[in-house]
C-alpha positions in Angstrom: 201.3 246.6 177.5 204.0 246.0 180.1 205.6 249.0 179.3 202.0 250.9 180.5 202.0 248.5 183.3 205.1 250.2 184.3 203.9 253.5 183.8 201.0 252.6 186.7 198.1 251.4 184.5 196.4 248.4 185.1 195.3 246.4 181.6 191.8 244.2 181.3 191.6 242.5 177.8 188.0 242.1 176.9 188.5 239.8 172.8 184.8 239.2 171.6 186.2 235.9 170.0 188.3 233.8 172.1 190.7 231.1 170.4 188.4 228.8 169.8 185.7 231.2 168.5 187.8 232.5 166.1 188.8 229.1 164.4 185.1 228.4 164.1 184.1 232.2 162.6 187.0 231.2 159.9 185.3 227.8 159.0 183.4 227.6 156.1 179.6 227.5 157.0 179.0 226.5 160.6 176.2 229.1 160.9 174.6 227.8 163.6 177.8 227.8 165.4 178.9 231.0 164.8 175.2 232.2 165.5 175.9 231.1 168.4 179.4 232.9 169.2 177.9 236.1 168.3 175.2 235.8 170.4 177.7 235.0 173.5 180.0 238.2 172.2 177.1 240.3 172.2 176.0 239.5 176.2 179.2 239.8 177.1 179.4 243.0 175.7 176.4 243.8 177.2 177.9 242.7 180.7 181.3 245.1 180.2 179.2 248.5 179.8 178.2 247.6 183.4 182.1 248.5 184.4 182.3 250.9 181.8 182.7 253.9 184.1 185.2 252.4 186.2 188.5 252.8 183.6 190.2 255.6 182.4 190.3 254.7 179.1 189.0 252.1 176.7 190.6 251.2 174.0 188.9 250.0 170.7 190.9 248.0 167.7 188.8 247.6 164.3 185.7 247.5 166.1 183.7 246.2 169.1 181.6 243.9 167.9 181.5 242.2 164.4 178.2 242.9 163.0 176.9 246.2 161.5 176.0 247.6 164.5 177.8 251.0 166.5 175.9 250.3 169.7 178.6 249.5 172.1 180.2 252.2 170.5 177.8 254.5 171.0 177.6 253.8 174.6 181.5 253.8 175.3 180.8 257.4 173.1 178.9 258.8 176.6 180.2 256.9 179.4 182.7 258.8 181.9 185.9 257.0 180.3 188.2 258.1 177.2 187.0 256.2 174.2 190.2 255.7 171.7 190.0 253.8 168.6 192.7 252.4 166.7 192.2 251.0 163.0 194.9 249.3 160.9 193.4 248.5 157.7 190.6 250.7 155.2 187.8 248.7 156.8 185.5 251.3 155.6 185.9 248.8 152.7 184.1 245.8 152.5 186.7 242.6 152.4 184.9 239.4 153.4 187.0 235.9 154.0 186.3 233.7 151.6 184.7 231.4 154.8 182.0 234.0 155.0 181.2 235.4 152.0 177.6 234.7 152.3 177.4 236.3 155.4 179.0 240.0 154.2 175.1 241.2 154.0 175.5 241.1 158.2 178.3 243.4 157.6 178.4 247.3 157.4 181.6 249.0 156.5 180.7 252.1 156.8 180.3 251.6 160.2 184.1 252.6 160.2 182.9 256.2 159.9 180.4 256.4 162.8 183.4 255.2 165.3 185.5 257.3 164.2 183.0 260.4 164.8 181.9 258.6 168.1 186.1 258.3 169.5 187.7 261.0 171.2 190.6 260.0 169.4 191.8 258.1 167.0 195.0 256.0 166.3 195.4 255.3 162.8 198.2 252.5 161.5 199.7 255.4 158.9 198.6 258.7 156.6 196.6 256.9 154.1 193.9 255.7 157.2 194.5 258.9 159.1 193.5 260.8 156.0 190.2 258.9 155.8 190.0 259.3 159.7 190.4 263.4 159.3 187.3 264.1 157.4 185.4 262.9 160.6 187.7 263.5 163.7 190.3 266.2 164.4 191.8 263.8 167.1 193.7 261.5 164.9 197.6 260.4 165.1 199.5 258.4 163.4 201.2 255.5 164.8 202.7 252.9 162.8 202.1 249.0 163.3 205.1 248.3 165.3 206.8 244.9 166.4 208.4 243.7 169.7 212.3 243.9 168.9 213.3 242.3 171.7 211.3 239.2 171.4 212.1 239.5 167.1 215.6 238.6 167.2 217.6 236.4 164.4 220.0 233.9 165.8 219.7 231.9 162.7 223.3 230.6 161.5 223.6 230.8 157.5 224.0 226.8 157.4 221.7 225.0 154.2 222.5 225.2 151.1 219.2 226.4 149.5 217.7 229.9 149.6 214.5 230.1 151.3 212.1 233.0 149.9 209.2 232.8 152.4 205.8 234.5 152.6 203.8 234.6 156.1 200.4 235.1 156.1 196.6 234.1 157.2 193.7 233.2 155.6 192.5 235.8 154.7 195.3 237.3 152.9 196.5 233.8 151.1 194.6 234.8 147.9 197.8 237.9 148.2 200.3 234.7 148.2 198.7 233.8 144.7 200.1 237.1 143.2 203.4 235.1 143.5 203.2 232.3 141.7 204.2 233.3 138.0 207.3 235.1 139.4 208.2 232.7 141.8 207.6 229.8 139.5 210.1 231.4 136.8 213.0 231.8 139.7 212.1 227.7 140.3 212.7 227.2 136.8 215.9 229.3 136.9 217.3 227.9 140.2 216.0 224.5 140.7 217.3 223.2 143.9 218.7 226.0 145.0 215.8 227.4 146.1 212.8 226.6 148.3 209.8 228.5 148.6 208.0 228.5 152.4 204.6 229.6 153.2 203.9 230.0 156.8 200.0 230.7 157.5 196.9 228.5 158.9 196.1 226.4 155.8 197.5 225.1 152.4 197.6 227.5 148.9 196.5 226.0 146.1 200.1 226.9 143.9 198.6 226.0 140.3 201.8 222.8 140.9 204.5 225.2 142.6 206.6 223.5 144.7 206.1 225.1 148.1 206.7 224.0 151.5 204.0 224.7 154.3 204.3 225.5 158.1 201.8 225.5 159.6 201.3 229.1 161.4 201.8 228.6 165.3 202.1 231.6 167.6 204.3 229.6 169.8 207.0 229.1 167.0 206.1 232.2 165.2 209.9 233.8 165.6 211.6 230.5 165.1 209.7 229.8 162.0 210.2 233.2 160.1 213.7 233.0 161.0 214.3 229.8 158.9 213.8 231.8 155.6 216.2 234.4 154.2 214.2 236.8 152.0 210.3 237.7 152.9 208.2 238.9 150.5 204.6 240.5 150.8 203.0 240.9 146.6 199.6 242.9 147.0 197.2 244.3 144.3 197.2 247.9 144.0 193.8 248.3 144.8 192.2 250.8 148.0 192.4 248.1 150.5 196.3 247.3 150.2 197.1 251.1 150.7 195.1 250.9 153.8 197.7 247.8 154.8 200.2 248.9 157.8 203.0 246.5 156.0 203.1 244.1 159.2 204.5 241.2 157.1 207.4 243.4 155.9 207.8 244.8 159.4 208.5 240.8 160.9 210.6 240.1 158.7 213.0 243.3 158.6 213.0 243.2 162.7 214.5 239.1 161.8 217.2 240.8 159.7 215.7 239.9 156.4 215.6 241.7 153.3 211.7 242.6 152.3 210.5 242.3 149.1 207.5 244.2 148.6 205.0 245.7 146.1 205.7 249.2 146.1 201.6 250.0 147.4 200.5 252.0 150.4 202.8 252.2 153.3 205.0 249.9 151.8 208.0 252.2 150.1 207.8 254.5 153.5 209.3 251.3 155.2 211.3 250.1 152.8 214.3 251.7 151.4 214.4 250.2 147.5 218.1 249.1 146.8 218.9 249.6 150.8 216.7 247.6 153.2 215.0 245.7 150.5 212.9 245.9 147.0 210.0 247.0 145.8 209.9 245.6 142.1 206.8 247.1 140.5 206.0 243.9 137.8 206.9 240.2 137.3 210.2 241.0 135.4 211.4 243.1 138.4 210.1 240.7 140.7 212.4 238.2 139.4 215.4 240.5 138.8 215.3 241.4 142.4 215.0 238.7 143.9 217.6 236.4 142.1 219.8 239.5 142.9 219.3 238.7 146.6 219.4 234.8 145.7 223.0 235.1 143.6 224.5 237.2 146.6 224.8 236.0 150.4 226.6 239.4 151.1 224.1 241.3 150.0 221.1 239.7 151.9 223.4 240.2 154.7 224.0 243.6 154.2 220.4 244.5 153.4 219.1 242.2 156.1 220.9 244.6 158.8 219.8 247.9 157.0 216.3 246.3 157.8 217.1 245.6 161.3 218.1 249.1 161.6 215.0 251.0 159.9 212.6 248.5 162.1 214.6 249.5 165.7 214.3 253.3 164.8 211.0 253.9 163.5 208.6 250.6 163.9 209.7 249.0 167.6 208.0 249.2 170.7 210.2 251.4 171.7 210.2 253.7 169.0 206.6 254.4 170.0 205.1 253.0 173.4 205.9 257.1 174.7 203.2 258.4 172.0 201.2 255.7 173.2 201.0 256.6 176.7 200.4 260.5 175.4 198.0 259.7 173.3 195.6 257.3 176.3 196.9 259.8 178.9 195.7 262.6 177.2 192.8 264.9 178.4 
């Protein structure tokens, strides 16, 4: 965004959940409460059509509003303003947090597919979602979740005597934490004290008795907190949804100079170079052979740690992408 605010645009931000909002739409039942958030997002959706014709461009991410519905979409679809819409998981899929569950009947995922048809183009987070996004627009380009480099910077200095594998997440990706456990519960057996294990995300994992420290995610310390660790790992299921994934965990910690860790599914082996910038161990044995690899040599987490830092400054920075950006919203 500041970049385009060099380049002469102005920027409104119009979030249909503000902070508080979204803590509450994450709670566990609190209908009436979030009945009531969704009816405020939908007025003041309502109220932004009014200006509708006023930008150059509107962009779109996941969706407009959170229920079934396209009709905001529909309406950005014929207003006299560029419509782009930019999607970074296969949310043509349904995948419900476990907070809301009984309220997935409100949700249509194929919804996905009417954007997509309504945008007059499309941004899609890399060629697994731009394949889907083909069959229904011919505007589609690829650009990759990318990360601020300037503001991800390690200045951690190699000081404690443990080795801290850490896992950052949310909660609606914990359950992926849980795909950990039997590997990273053999490496405690192995190690002992020589390792830690650190999950940083908004609330506890139940680790079946693993011992695992827990920061609380905090957007304010987000840097300082991913830097304490010194090899990030990101387990997922092989399953539609997780090819869909953009890697984002991976990306954070590469740009902190880490070596990543992670399943070899979807996007995942395009950003990581196996043996280079990081692993991608396939089952629970190679999970633990990599990663006590990394644990047994310092030198080599350094070395792969700055092979990382060097994939994520040429192809998923800011910088390696805010000129396609423009293109793509500048576009006729």
């Amino acid at each position: 965004m500041p970049y385009l605010k060099q380049k002469g645009w102005h920027i409104d931000y119009a979030p249909v959940l503000n902070e508080a909002d979204d803590r509450i739409f994450y709670t566990p039942s609190a209908y009436l409460r979030k009945a009531w958030i969704v009816a405020k997002g939908y007025i003041g959706r309502l109220k932004l059509l009014r200006s509708i014709n006023s930008y150059d461009a509107v962009f779109v991410q996941r969706e407009s509003f959170m229920l079934g519905s396209t009709f905001f979409e529909r309406r950005l679809s014929k207003a006299n303003t560029k419509f782009v819409y930019d999607f970074d998981d296969a949310i043509w899929l349904l995948d419900v947090s476990d907070a809301n569950k009984n309220l997935s009947w409100l949700k249509d995922p194929s919804k996905t597919q009417h954007i997509i048809q309504l945008a007059h183009h499309v941004i899609a987070g890399n060629a697994f979602l731009a394949g889907y996004a083909q069959q229904w627009n011919r505007t589609v380009d690829v650009i990759p979740t990318v990360i601020d480099t300037d503001l991800y910077k390690s200045s951690r200095i190699e000081r404690q005597k443990e080795v801290i594998i850490g896992w950052s997440g949310s909660q609606t990706t914990n359950k992926h934490f849980k795909l950990a456990i039997g590997f990273l519960t053999k490496l405690k057996e192995k190690y002992g004290d020589q390792i830690k294990i650190m999950t940083i995300t908004e609330r506890r994992i139940d680790t079946n008795g693993l011992e695992v420290e827990y920061v609380s995610w905090d957007k304010s310390r987000e840097v300082q907190n991913l830097d304490q660790i010194d090899i990030g790992i990101m387990p997922l299921p092989d399953d539609e949804w997780s090819k869909g994934k953009c890697g984002f965990k991976g990306i954070q910690y590469m740009s902190l100079s880490k070596p990543a860790v992670m399943s070899p599914v979807g996007v995942n082996p395009e950003i990581v170079e196996h043996g280079v910038s990081g692993f991608l161990p396939a089952n629970e044995d190679e999970w633990v052979e990599c990663l006590s690899t990394l644990i047994d040599s310092p030198e080599l987490r350094t070395q792969m740690g700055e092979a990382a830092r060097n994939t994520i400054e040429q192809h998923y920075s800011v910088h390696a992408v805010k000129d396609r950006l423009l293109q793509v919203i500048s576009a006729e």
